[in-house]
C-alpha positions as CSV (number, residue, x, y, z in Angstrom):
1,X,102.3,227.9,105.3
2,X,98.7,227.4,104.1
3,X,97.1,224.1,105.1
4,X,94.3,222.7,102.2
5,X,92.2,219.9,102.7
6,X,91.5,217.2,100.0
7,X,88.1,215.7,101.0
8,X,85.8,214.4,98.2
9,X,82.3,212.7,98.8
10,X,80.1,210.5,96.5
11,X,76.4,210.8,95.8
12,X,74.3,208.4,97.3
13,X,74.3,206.5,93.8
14,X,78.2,206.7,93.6
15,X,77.2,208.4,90.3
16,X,78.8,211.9,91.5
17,X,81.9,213.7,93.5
18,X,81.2,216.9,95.6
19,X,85.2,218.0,96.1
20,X,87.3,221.7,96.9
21,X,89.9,222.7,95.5
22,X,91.9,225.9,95.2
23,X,94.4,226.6,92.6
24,X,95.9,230.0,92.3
25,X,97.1,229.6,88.7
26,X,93.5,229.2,88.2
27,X,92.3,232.3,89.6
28,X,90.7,230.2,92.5
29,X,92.8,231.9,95.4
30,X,90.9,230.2,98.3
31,X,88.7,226.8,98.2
32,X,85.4,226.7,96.5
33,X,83.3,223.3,95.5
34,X,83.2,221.7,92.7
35,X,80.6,218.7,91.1
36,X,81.4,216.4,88.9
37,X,79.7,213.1,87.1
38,X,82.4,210.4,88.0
39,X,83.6,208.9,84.7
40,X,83.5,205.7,83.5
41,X,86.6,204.2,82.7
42,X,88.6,206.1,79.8
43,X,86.3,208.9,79.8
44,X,88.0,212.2,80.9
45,X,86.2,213.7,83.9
46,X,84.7,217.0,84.3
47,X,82.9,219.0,86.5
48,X,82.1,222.4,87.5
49,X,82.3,225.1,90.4
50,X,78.5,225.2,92.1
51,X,79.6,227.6,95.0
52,X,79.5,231.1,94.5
53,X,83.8,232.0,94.2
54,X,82.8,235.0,96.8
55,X,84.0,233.6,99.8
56,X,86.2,230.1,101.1
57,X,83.9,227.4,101.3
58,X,84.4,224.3,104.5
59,X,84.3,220.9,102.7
60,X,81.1,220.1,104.9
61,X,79.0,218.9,101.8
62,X,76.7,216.5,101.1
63,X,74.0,215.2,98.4
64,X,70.8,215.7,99.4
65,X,68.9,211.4,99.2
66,X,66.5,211.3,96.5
67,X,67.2,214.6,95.5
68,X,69.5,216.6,92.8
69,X,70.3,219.3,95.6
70,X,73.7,219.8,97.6
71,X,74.6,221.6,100.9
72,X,77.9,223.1,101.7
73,X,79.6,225.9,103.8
74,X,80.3,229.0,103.3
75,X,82.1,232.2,105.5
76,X,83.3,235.6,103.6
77,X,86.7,236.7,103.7
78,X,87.5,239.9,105.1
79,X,90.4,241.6,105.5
């Protein structure tokens, strides 16, 4: 069995979603975090992967205030 979480956070300005996701059909065998500009209505939305796809990622994420930075976790997987 393989638990995921499905956390998402807004930016500060509610402008922009910090999320993880995994999706093996994808190639994205364990979580990694994603950004994305939240859309306005009928607009499609996208984003795009700002961790590194080396290791799983811990949704502890957050926009930086007054800033265009993020933080997030990381460990390596190693088997």
């Amino acid at each position: 069995m393989v638990d995921d979480n499905a956390e998402a956070y807004f930016s500060f300005d509610n402008k922009w979603i910090i999320f993880q996701r995994t999706q093996p059909k994808d190639g994205l065998m364990c979580d990694q975090i994603f950004v994305g500009k939240v859309p306005k209505q009928g607009e499609a939305f996208t984003y795009k992967m700002v961790s590194t796809g080396k290791g799983r990622t811990n949704l502890w994420c957050i926009f930086k205030k007054m800033s265009k930075h993020i933080i997030y976790a990381s460990h390596s997987l190693r088997r």
